[in-house]
C-alpha positions as CSV (number, residue, x, y, z in Angstrom):
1,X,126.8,112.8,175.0
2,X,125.7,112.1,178.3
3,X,127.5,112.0,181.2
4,X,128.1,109.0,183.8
5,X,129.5,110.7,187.4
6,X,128.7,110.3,191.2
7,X,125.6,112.0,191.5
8,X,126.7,115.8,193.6
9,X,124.8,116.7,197.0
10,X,122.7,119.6,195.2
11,X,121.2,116.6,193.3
12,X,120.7,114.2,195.9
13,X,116.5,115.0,195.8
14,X,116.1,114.8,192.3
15,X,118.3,111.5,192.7
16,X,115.2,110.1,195.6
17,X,112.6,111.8,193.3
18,X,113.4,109.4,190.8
19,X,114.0,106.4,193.2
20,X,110.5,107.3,194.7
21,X,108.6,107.1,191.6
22,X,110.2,104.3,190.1
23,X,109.5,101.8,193.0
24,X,106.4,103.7,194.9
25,X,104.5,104.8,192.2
26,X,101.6,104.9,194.0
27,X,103.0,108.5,195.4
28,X,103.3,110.3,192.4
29,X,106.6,112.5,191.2
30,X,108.1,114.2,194.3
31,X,109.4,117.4,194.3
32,X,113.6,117.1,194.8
33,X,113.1,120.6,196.9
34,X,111.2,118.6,199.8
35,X,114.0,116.0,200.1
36,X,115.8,115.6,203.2
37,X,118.7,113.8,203.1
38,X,118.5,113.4,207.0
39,X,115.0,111.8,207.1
40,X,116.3,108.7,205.0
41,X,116.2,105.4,206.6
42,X,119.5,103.5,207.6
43,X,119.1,101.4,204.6
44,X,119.2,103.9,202.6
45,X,122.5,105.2,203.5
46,X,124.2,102.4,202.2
47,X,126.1,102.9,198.7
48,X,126.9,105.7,196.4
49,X,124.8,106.9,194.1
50,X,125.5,107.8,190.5
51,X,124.1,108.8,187.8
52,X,123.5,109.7,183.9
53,X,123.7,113.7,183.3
54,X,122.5,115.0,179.8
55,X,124.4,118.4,178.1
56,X,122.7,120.3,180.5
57,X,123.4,119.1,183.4
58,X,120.0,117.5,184.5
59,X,119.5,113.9,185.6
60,X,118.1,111.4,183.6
61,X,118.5,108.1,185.2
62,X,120.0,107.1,188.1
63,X,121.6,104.3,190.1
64,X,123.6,103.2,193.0
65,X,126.5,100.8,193.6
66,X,126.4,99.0,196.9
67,X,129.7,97.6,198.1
68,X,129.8,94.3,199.8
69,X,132.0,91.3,199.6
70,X,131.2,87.3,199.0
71,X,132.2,84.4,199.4
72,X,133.0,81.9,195.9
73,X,135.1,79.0,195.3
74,X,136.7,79.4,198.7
75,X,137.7,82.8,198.4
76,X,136.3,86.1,199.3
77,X,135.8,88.5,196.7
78,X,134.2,92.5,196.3
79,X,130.9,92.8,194.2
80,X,128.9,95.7,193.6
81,X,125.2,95.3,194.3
82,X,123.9,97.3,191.7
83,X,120.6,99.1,192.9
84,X,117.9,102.0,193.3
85,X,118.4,101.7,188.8
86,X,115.6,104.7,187.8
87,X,114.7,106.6,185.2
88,X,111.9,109.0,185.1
89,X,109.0,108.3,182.5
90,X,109.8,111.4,180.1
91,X,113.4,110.0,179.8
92,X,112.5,106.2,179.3
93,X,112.8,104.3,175.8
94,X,115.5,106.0,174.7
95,X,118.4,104.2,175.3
96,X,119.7,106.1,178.9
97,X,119.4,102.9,181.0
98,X,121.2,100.5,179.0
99,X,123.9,103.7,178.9
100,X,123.8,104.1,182.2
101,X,124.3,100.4,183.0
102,X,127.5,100.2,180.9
103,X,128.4,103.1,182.4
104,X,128.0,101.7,185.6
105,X,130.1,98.2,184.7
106,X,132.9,100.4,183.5
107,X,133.6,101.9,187.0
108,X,133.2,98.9,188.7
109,X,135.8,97.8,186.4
110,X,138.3,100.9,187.4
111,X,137.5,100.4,190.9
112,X,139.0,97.0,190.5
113,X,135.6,94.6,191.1
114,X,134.5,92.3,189.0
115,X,131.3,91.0,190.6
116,X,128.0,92.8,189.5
117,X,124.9,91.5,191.3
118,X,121.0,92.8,191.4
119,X,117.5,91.8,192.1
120,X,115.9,92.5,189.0
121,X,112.0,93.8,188.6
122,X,112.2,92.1,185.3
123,X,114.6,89.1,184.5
124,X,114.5,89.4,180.8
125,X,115.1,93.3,180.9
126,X,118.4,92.3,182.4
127,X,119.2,89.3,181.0
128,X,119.7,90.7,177.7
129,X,122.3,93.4,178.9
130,X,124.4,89.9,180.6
131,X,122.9,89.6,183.6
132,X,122.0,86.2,185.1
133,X,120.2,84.0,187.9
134,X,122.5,83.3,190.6
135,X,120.3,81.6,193.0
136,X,117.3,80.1,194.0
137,X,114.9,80.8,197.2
138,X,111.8,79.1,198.5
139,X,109.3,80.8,200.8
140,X,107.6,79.1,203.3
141,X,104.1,79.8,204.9
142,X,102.2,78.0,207.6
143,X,100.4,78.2,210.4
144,X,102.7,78.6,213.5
145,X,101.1,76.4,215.2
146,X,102.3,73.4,212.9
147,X,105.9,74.0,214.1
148,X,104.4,73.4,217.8
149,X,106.8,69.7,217.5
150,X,109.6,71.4,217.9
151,X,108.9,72.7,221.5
152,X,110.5,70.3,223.8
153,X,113.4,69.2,220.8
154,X,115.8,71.3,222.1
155,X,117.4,73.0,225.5
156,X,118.8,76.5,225.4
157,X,116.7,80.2,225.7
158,X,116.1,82.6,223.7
159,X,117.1,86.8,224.5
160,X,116.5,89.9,223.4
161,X,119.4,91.3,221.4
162,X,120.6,94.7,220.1
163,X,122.6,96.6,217.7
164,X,125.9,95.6,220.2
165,X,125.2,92.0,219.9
166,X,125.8,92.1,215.7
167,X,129.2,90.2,215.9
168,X,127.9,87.2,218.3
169,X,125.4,87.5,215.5
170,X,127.7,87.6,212.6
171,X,129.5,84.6,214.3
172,X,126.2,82.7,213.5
173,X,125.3,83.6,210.2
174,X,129.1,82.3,209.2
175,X,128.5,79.0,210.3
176,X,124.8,78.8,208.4
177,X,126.4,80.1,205.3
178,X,129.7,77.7,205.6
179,X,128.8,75.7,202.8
180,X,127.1,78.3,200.7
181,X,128.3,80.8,198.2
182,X,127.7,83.9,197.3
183,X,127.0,84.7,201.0
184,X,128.0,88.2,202.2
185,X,130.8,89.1,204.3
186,X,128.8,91.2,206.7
187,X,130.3,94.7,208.2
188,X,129.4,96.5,211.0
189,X,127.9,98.9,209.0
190,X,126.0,96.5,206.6
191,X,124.6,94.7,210.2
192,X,123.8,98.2,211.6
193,X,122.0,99.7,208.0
194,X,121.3,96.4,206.6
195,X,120.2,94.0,209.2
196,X,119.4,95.4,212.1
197,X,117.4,98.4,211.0
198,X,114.3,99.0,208.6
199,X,112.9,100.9,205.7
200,X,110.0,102.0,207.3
201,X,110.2,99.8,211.1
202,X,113.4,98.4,212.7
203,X,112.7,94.8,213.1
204,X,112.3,92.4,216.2
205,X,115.6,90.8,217.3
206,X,115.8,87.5,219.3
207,X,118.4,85.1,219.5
208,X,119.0,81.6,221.1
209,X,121.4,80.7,223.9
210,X,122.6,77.4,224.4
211,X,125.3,77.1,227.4
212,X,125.8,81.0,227.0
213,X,126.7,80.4,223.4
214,X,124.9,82.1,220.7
215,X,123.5,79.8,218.5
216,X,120.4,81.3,216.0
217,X,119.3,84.1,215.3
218,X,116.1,85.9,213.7
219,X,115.1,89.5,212.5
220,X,111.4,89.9,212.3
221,X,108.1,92.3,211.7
222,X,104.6,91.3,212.6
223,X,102.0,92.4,209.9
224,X,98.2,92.7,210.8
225,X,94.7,93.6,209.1
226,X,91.3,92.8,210.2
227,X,91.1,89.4,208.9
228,X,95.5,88.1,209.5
229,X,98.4,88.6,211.0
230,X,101.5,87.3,209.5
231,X,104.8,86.9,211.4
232,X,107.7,87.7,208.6
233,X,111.2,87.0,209.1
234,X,113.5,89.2,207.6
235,X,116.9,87.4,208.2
236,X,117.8,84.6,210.3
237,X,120.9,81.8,211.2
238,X,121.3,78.6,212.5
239,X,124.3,77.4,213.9
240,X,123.0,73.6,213.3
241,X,119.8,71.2,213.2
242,X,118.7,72.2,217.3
243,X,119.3,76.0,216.4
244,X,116.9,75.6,213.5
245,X,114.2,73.7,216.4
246,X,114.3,76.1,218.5
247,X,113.8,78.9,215.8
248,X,110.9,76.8,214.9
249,X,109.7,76.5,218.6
250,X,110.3,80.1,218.6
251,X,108.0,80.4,215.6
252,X,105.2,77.6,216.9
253,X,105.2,80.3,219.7
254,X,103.2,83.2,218.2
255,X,100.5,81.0,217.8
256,X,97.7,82.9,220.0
257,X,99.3,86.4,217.9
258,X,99.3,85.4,213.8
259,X,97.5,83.3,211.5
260,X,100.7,82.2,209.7
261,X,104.6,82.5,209.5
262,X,106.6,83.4,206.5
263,X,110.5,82.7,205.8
264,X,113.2,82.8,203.1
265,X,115.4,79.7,202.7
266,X,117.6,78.2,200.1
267,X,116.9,75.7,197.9
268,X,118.2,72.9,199.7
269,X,117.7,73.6,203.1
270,X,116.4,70.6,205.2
271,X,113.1,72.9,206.9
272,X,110.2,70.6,204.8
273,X,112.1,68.0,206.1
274,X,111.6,68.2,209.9
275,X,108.0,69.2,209.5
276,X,105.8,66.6,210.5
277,X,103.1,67.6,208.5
278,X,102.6,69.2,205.3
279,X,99.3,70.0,204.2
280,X,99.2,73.7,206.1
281,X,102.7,74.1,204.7
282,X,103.1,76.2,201.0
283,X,106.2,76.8,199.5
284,X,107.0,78.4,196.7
285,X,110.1,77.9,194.7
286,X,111.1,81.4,193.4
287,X,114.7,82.8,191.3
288,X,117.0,85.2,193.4
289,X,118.4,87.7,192.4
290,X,121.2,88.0,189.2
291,X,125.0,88.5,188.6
292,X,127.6,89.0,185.9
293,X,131.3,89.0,185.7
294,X,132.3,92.6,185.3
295,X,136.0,92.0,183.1
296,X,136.3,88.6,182.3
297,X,139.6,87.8,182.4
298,X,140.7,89.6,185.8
299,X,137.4,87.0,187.4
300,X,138.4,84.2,185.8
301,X,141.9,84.6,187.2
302,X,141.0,85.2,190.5
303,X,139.1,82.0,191.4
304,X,139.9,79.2,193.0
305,X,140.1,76.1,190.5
306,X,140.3,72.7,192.0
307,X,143.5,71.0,192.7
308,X,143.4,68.8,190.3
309,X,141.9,70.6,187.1
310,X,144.2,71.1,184.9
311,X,143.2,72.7,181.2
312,X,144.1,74.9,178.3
313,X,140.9,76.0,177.0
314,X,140.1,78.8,174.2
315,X,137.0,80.7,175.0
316,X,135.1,82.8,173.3
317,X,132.3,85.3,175.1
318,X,129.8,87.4,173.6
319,X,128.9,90.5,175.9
320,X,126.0,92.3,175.0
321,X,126.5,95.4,177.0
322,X,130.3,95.3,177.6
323,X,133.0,95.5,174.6
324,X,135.5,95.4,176.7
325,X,134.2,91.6,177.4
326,X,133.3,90.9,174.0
327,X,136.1,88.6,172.7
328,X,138.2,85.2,172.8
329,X,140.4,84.3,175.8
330,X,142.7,81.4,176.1
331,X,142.1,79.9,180.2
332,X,144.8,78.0,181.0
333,X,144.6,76.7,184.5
334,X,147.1,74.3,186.7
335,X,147.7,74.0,190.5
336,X,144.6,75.6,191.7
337,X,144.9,78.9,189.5
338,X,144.3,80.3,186.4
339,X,145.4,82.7,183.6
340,X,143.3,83.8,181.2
341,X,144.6,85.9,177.8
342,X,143.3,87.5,175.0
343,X,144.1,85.3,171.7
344,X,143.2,84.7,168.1
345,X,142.5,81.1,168.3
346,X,140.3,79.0,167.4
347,X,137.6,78.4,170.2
348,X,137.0,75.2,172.0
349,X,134.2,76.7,173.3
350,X,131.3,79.4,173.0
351,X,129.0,81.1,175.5
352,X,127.7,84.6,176.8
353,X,128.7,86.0,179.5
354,X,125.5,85.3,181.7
355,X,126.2,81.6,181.2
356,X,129.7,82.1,181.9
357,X,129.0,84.0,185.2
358,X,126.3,81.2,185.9
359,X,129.7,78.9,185.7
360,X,131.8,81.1,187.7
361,X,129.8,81.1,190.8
362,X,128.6,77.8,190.7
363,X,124.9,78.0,189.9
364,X,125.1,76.3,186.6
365,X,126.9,73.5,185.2
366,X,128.5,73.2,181.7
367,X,126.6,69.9,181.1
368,X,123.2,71.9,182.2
369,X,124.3,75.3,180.0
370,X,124.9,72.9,177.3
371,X,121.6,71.1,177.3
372,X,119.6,74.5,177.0
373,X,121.7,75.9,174.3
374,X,123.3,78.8,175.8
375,X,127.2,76.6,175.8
376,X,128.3,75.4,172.7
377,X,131.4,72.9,173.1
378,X,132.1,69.4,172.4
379,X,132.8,66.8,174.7
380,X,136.4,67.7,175.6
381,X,135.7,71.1,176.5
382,X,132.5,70.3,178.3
383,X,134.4,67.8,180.2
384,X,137.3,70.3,181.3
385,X,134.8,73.0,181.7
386,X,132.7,70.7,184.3
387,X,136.0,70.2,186.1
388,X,137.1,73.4,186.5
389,X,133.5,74.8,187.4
390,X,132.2,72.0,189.6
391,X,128.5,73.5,190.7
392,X,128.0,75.1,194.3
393,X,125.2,76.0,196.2
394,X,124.3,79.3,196.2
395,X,122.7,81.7,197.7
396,X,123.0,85.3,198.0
397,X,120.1,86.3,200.4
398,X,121.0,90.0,201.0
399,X,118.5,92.7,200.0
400,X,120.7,95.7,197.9
């Protein structure tokens, strides 16, 4: 049987060998001799790495659980960003993965978290082992010069920053994400590794002063060819609507440098609706990345339920991947919070665990989950379930 451990430092290259090849392919199997742990990136160094060992003690797929925690509901709770998932092509189609990946769910579940969160290269590869969309993200791309309105909008300057200005910046990127879930609790480390430093180039850091206040933020890289240059931002904040000008303004200013700016936003962010004109503008509408609840009934009891949801409900959840999930709970939730127990009822409701994570942190709504057939409850239950799973707005931005 194979085995599921932290991956030892004697097999940290074949670990990157295998990383390499699965997401650079372009390069060809590298040998794990010419690894050097001490030439990897900061990024990089965030996480532990694990992997699936066969009887003879050789790697055959790999991952690596990132720890980070998030905002849901109100509260803040750990998730594991499960990343760097790679199997070389002589062990593929043969079952290791999905191994590995249960694997990897039961030791988030002894380590105590039940959040599991990736970015997927195929949404249907894991959407059949549980996981499921959590958010979504347009990008935006114009010419900078379209954002030239915002010039004389706003007061303030903007200032150079560094890797000793990450709490003023952390400051910011609370107050953006205030009314967003699934936003990261940011660490030192995580702004340091994460945010401030690069896979291949550190970004460009600015931010903007108002009244010796920081107020925005944004991370950056400038790509360029022959025929383009594109100004990309990596990360940015907004403490409110004149932050977010003078970003813009900011933007408008790299006019005479790139044909066209590029950035991330949520779903509902207001940016189409300051621009003045549209028909240089593109955005595209795209799904972020996925999440599941690791053990459903220590998640479910730690939410936050509103105040006045009250409801005894009998659920049962199918886990693909899981057993441990696999079975019928009875939620019973008053004054904010919830227990939920194993039981041989009768179920007022039916759903996988995708659509109940969907629920959980707020990207879904019963009615919505009922509609496409993946919630199967009549009215009662729908009802309570809507109450006790009002949607949020989501959006967890972070790159793992």
């Amino acid at each position: 049987m194979p085995d599921f451990r932290p991956v030892s430092d004697d097999d940290v290259g074949a670990f990157r060998s295998m990383v390499s090849y699965a997401f650079t392919p372009t390069r060809g199997p590298t040998d794990p001799d010419e690894v050097d742990e001490d030439d990897f990136p900061a990024p990089w160094q965030v996480g532990r790495r694990y992997g699936l060992y066969d009887d003879s003690d050789d790697l055959i797929t790999v991952c690596k659980h990132v720890d980070f925690d998030v905002h849901v509901r109100g509260d803040t709770h750990a998730m594991h960003g499960l990343s760097a998932v790679a199997s070389p092509p002589e062990h593929r189609r043969q079952g290791y993965v999905g191994e590995m990946l249960r694997e990897s769910l039961a030791a988030s579940r002894d380590d105590g978290v039940y959040l599991s969160a990736l970015w997927p290269f195929k949404r249907s590869f894991y959407g059949q082992y549980g996981w499921a969309t959590c958010n979504r993200m347009v990008r935006h791309e114009l010419p900078p010069e379209r954002l030239a309105f915002a010039r004389d909008a706003t007061d303030g300057e903007f200032v150079r920053l560094s890797e000793d200005d990450w709490e003023r910046m952390d400051a910011v990127h609370d107050a953006d994400g205030a009314d967003l879930d699934l936003t990261v609790d940011r660490t030192e480390e995580w702004w340091q590794k994460r945010i401030l430093s690069g896979w291949e180039d550190d970004p460009f850091v600015y931010g903007w002063e108002r009244d010796g206040d920081l107020d925005a933020y944004l991370t950056y890289t400038v790509e360029s060819s022959e025929d383009t240059g594109t100004l990309q931002v990596r990360d940015w904040a907004c403490a409110d609507h004149d932050a977010l000008l003078a970003v813009l303004a900011f933007l408008a200013d790299h006019d005479s440098q790139v044909d066209e700016v590029a950035f991330w936003t949520g779903e509902d962010a207001d940016v189409l609706d300051v621009l003045p004109g549209l028909e240089d503008a593109t955005a595209e509408l795209a799904l972020g990345p996925m999440v599941r609840l690791v053990d459903v009934p220590p998640a479910l009891e730690a939410l936050s339920y509103p105040a006045a949801a009250a409801a005894d409900l009998v659920l049962d959840v199918t886990d693909p991947l899981a057993d441990w999930n696999d079975d019928t709970y009875r939620l019973t939730v008053e004054d904010g919070r919830a227990t939920a127990d194993r039981t041989d009822a009768d179920a007022d409701a039916e759903l996988g665990v995708g659509a109940l994570s969907q629920l959980a942190v707020g990207y879904r709504s019963a009615d919505e989950l009922a509609t496409v057939g993946e919630l199967d409850a009549d009215d009662e239950a729908l009802d309570a379930l809507a109450s006790l799973f009002p949607e949020r707005a989501t959006l967890l931005r972070e790159n793992f």
